[in-house]
N, C-alpha and C positions, 0 to 999 in steps of 0.2 A: 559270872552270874548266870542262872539257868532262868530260862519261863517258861510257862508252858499254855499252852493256846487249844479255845476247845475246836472239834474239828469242826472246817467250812470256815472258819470264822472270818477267812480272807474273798471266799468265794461270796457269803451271804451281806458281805457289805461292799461289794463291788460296785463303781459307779455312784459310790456314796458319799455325799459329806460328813465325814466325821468329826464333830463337834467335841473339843477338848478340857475336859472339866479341871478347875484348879488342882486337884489331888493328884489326876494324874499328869498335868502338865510340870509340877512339882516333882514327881518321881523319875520322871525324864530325865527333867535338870538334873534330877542329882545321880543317874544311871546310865553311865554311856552306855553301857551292854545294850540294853532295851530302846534307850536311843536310837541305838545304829540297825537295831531289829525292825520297830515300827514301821519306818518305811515300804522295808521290803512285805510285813505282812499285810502291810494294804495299798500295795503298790498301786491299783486299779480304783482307790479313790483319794479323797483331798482329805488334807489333816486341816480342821479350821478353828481359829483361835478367835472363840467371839470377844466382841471388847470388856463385856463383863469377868468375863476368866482372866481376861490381862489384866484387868485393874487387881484382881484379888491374887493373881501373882505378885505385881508391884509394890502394893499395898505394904505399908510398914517396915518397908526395907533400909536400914537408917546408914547402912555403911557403903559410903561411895560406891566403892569397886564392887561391892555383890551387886546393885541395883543395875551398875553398865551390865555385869555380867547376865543378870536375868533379860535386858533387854534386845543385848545383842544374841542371847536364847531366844526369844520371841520373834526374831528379824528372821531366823534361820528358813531356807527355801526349801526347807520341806512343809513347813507352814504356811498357813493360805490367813489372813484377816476378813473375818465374817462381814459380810456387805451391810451396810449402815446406813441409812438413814431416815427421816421424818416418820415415813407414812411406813414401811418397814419397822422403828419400833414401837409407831403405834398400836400396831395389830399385836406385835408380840408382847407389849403391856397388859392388853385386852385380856390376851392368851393366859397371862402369867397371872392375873386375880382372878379370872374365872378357875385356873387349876387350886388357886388358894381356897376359895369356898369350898370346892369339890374334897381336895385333901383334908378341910376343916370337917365336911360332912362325913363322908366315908374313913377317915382312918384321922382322927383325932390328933393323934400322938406323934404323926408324920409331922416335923415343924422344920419346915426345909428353911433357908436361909433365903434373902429376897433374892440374892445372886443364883441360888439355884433355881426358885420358880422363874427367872427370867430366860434361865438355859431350857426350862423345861416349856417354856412360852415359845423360844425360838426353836425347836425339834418340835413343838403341836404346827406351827407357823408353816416349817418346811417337810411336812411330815412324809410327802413322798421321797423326799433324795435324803433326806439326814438320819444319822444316829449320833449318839453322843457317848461319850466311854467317861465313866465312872468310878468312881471306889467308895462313891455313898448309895449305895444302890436304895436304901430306905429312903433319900429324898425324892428318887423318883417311883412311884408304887406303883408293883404290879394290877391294880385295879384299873391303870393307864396304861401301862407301859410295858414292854415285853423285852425279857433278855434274851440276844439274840448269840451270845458269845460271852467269853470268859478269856483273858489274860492274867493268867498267875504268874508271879516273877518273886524270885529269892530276894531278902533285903541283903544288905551290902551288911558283913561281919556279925548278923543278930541271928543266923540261923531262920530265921521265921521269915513268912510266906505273904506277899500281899497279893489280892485277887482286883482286878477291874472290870466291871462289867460295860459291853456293848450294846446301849438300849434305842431302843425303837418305840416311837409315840404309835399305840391302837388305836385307831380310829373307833370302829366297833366296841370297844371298852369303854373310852370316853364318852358315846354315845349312851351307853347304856348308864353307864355315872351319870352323867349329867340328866338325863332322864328322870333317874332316882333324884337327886338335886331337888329336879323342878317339880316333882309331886310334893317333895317334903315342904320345900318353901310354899306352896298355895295353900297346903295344909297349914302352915303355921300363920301366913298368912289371912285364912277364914279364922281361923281360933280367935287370933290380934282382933276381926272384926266383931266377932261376936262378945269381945269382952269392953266394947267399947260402946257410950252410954247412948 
């Protein structure tokens, strides 16, 4: 199987956590080719498997032996497990319904799954060391978010081409969303007051 990788893509996430979303932790499993790649193209940071991605790897798996198999996939030491706890997902709860409003206000139609705004809660959370690799690039939108890279990989026997994108939370974007956000809402907020007796 062939991939291909856009330039830098190893240099621009160096010393980074990269955060691993169910689609592509799922293409892994089932891709040694790219499997045995990954590593080496981000030798210089951490592959991290937050617990929400591993539940929704898990998740619905009814036949014994695939569920060991996905686990002892998940165990494997080139994976890092995302740090956990209390006060840690509190903030990134925080994180993940304020991105909800913002994605409600600004782009409608963006209707990420809770599991994604939590990924997307934890990269606003650690947004100087992380990025997070994708293959729903729409759940995370560019009005937040910046593709900093691209992984294309052959499917296995279908001819056709899957792409994962390498994203990174803007600060500076989210700033200016959220900005917009908090006019709108004072605005609808005085409206609400002035319709009331």
């Amino acid at each position: 199987m062939q991939y291909f990788l856009t330039e830098n893509i190893s240099s621009n996430s160096s010393n980074k956590q990269i955060f691993l979303d169910n689609d592509f932790l799922s293409f892994l499993f089932e891709n040694d080719d790219v499997l045995e790649a990954i590593p080496r193209i981000f030798s210089n940071s951490s592959l991290v498997i937050d617990s929400f991605s591993e539940f929704e790897f898990l998740r619905d798996i009814f036949v014994p032996s695939e569920r060991v198999l996905r686990e002892q996939f998940i165990s494997y030491n080139i994976f890092i497990p995302a740090l956990n706890h209390q006060e840690i997902y509190l903030k990134i709860q925080a994180n993940a319904l304020l991105l909800s409003k913002l994605y409600a206000h600004h782009y409608p139609k963006c209707k990420p799954s809770s599991i994604d705004l939590f990924l997307a809660g934890r990269i606003m959370y650690n947004r100087d060391n992380s990025y997070l690799i994708t293959g729903n690039k729409k759940d995370f939108p560019t009005f937040i978010f910046d593709t900093i890279g691209v992984i294309s990989a052959e499917k296995d026997q279908s001819n056709g081409m899957r792409s994962f994108c390498l994203m990174k939370f803007n600060q500076s974007k989210f700033d200016h969303a959220y900005t917009e956000y908090l006019k709108m809402e004072s605005k609808g907020i005085e409206e609400l007051k002035n319709t009331l007796p």
